[in-house]
Structure formats: structure tokens, C-alpha cells
N, C-alpha and C positions, 0 to 999 in steps of 0.2 A: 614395597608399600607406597612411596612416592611415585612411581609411574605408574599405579593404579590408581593414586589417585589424580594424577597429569589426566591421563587419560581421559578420565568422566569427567573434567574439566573441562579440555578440550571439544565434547560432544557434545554439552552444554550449552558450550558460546558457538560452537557451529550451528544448533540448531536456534539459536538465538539471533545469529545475524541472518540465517537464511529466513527466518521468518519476518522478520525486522526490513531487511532487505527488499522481500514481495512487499511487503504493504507499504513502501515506501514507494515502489515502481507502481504499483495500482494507483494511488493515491497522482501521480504524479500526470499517467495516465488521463485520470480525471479530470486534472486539472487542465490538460490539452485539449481534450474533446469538449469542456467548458466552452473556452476559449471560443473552438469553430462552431459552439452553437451562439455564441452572442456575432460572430463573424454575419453568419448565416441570417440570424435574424434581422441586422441592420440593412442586410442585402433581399431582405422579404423571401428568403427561402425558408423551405421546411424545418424548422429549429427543434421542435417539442419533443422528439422521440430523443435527438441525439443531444439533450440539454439533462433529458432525463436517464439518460445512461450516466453520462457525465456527474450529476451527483450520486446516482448509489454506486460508481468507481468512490470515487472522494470520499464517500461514505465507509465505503468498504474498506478502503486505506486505511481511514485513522483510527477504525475500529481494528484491526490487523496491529497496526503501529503499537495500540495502545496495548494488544493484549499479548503481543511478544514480551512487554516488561515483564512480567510474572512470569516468565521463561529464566530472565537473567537474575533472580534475587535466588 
């Protein structure tokens, strides 16, 4: 009975940190491509497409982040 329930335990928090994990690397993502769109801009190149990837990554992270919680309760 205790290794049944180790088990579904354990798949739990596996699938809790793997999700937890992706929207931490998107989110992180985002944050980098940010970054080369404010780069870009100060250097007068094309900013607007790769400014607007950059927040819906960010977007998409913490929306990810937030909703792996109700994974782990």
C-alpha cells in the first residue's frame, strides 16, 4: 500500500516540475529576446516583430509558471 502510494507521488511531482520547469525556460527565453529587441532598437534596427515575440514568450512563461501550481496541491 505505501509504494502505491510513493508511486502516484512521485508522478505527481514529476509531472509538476516538468511543467514548472518549461515555463520557467520560456519565460526565461523571453526575457532574452526582450533584451535584443531593446538592443536592436537603440541601434535603429528592426525591433517590433522580435519585441513582440519576446512578450508573448514572457507571457506565456508566467502563465505556464502560474498554472503548474494546481498540479502540486
Amino acid at each position: 500500500m505505501v509504494n502505491l502510494l510513493k508511486i502516484k507521488f512521485n508522478k505527481v511531482i514529476n509531472k509538476y516540475v516538468i511543467i514548472a520547469t518549461t515555463g520557467i525556460m520560456i519565460f526565461s527565453s523571453g526575457l532574452c529576446l526582450f533584451g535584443e529587441a531593446i538592443i536592436r532598437k537603440y541601434q535603429g534596427l528592426e525591433f517590433f516583430n522580435l519585441g513582440t515575440l519576446s512578450l508573448i514568450l514572457i507571457n506565456a512563461g508566467v502563465c505556464i509558471m502560474i498554472s503548474s501550481k494546481e498540479l502540486s496541491n
